[in-house]
N, C-alpha and C positions, 0 to 999 in steps of 0.2 A: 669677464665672463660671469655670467649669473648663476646662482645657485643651479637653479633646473638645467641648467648648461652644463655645470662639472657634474650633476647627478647624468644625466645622458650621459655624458663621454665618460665618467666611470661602469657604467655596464657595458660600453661598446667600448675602452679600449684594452680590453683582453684579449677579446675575440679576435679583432685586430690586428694586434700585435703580434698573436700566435700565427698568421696568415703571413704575414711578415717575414716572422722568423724563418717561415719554408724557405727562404731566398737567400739565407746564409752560405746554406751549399755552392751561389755562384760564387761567394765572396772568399776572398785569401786573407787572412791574420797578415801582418806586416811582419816581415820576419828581417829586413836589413838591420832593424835593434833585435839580437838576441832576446833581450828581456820582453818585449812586447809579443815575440811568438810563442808565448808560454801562454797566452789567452784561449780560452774555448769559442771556438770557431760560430756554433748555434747562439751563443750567449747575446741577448738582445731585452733591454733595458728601457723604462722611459719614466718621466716625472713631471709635472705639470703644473703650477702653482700661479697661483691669482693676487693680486693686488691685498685679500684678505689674508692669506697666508694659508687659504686653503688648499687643497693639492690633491691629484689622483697621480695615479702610477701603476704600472704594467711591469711583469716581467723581469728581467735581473738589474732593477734599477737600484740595488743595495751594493753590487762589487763595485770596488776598489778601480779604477783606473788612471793612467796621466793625461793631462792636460794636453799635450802635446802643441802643436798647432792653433791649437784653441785660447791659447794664453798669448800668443802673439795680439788679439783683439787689444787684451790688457795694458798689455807692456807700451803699447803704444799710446793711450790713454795714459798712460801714467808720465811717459814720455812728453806728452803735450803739456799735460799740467806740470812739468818740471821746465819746461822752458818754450812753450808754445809754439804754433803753427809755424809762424816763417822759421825757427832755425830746425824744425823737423823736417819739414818738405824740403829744405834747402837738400839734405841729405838724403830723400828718400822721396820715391816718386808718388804719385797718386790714381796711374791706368794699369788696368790688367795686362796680363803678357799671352796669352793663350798657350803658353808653353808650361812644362810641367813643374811646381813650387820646387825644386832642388837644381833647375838648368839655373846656367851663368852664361848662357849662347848671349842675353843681349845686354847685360854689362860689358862685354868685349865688343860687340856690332856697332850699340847707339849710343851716342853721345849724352852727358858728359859722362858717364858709365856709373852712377846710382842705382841702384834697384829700384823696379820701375812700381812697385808700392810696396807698402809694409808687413803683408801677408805672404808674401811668399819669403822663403827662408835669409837669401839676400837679406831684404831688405828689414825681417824681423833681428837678424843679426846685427844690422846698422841700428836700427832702435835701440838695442839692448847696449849700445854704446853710448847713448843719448840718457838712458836712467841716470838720476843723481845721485852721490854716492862718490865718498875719494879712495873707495876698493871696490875690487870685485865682493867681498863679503858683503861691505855696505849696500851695495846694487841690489844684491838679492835677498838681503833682509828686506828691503825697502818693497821690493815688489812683492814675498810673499805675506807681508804685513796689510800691503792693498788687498789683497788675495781676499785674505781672510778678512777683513772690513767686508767686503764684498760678497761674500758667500756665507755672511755671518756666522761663521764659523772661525774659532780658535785655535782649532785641532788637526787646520788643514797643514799641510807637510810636505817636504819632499819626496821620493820613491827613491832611494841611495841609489839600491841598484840596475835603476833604470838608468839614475844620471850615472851611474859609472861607465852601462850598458852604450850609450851615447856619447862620453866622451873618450872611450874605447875604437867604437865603430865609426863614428861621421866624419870619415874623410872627405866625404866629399864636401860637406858646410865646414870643415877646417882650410880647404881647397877656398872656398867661397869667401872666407874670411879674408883669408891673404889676397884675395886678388881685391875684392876692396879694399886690402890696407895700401898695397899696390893701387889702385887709382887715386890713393889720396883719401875716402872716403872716412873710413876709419880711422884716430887719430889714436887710440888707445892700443894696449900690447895684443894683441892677435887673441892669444891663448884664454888672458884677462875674459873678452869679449864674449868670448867662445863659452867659458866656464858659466857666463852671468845666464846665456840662453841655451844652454843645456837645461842647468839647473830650473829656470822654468816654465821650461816642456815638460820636466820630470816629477810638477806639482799633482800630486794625487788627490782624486776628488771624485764624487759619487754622481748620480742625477740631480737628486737635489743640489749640490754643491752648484752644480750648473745653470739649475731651473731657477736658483735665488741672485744671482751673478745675473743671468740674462732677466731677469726681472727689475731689476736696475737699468738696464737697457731700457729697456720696454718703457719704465716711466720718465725718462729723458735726462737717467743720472742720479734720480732720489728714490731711497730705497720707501714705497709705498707702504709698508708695514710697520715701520721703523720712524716714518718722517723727514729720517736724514739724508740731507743732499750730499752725495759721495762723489758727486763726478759735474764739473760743468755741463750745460748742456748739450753748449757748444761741439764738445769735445765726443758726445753723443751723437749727435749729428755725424759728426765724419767716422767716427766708427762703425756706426751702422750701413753707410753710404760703403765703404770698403767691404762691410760685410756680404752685401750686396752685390757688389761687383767682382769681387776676387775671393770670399771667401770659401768658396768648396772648392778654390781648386781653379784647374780650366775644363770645371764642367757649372763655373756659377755660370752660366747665364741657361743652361739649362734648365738649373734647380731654379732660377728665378721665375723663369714657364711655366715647370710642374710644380713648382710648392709656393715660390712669390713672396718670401719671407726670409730678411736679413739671419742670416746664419754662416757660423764659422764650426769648421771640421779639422778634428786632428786623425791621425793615422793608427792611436790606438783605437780605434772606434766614436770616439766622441763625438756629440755634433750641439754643440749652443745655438739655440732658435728662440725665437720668440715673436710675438703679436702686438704691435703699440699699441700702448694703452689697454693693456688685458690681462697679460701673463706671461712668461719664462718654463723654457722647454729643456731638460740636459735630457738628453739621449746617449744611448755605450752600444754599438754591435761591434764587435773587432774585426769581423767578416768584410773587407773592404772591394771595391769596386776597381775597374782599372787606375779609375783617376784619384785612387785614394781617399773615397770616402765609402762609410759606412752604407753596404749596399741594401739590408735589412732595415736599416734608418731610415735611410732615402727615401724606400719605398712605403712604411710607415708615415713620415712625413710628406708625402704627396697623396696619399686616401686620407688622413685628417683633415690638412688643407683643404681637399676639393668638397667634403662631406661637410664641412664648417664654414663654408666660402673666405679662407683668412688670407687668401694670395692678397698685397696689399695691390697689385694691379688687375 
């Protein structure tokens, strides 16, 4: 994006944004994690940053929030480069399910009962069994050490009380675990599994944290600021292509229509976006829609795209 480009969209995206924000009122905080309904419901963030390291941003894009859902992208990129494509896919599918990210209706239905890609919890839980690493410790040093390569940032971290909040409450992805250890799927101890993808959903991290992460994206795995290739290309490619198809949910092919741009959403508000070849977007509403994304975001993100023509269809 060019200079006169981020000066426009810094005077237009306040005004925005605050238009935006009216639409939190439809949206609901996520409350099955305790610790995530302690969010302000209005609160709506954004960050924007370019190849040069420049960056505009709106709004509450300074709190604190987790990754959620959003670090699944990761985990599975990290995953690939720990032991590539064929024995990931062997274990995890590659189509969306139009059913909601926490059902296990068709690991039970359809054969051979994998999770049918790696965005929905299933199957980010199969990934997170896939990380290298001969403990659970090792697993999630490893992934929050990518983390923070990635977000250029040192000081990124876990949320204690989120993961305590999540490995407290998620019976049902406790539920989900066992019945993949039950198909064979998972070959490590349940619990192990469970603690490695708790822990990072529980990664806390701001907009920028996101806009520099997804910025990486954007330039097919090297961070454009920096020079350093962090991520095969390859492995870019199929992350984006999930992002695309399954990552908001079973409402991506919606947001493919209205916004047109590979993006992954967690359920504390979060939504990682980005534009190839341009720049890296983290966005926060915790105000969430039925299908579990930020409903204030959504809508931000579909008057950007349409006023900048960035749908990439």
């Amino acid at each position: 994006m060019s200079n006169a480009a981020m000066e426009q969209l810094n005077l237009l995206l306040p005004e925005w944004l605050e238009t935006s924000r009216l639409h939190t009122g439809q949206g609901k905080v996520a409350s099955y994690i305790p610790e995530l309904f302690k969010a302000s419901q209005d609160e709506l963030g954004i960050h924007i940053m370019n190849a040069e390291g420049n960056h505009v941003s709106a709004g509450d894009c300074g709190i604190p929030f987790t990754m959620q859902s959003i670090s699944k992208v990761f985990t599975l990129i990290l995953a690939l480069m720990d032991h590539g494509e064929e024995a990931v896919f062997f274990n995890v599918g590659k189509e969306p399910t139009g059913d909601d990210y926490d059902s296990m209706i068709k690991l039970e239905l359809v054969e051979p009962g994998i999770p049918f890609n790696p965005l929905i919890n299933a199957g980010a839980i199969t990934v997170s069994s896939l990380i290298g690493g001969d403990c659970k410790e090792e697993k999630s040093r490893r992934i929050l050490e990518f983390f923070r390569k990635l977000a250029n940032n040192d000081r990124l971290d876990y949320n204690e009380a989120v993961y305590q909040s999540e490995s407290e409450t998620g019976h049902l992805n406790r539920s989900l675990g066992y019945f993949l250890k039950h198909n064979g799927v998972l070959k490590d101890d349940v619990e192990d599994v469970l603690a490695v993808y708790f822990r990072h959903c529980s990664i806390e991290v701001t907009c920028a944290d996101l806009a520099r992460m997804a910025l990486v994206l954007a330039y097919d795995g090297t961070d454009p600021i920096t020079g350093n290739e962090l991520i095969p290309r390859r492995y870019v490619q199929i992350a984006k292509t999930f992002m695309t198809t399954c990552g908001m949910y079973n409402a991506s092919g919606e947001f493919a229509i209205q916004v047109g741009l590979p993006a992954k959403s967690g359920v504390s508000g979060g939504i990682l976006t980005l534009v190839p070849g341009q720049f890296g977007i983290g966005l926060v509403g915790p105000a969430l829609n039925r299908k579990g994304n930020s409903i204030a975001g959504v809508h931000l993100l579909e008057r950007l795209s349409k006023e900048f023509d960035w749908s990439l269809f």
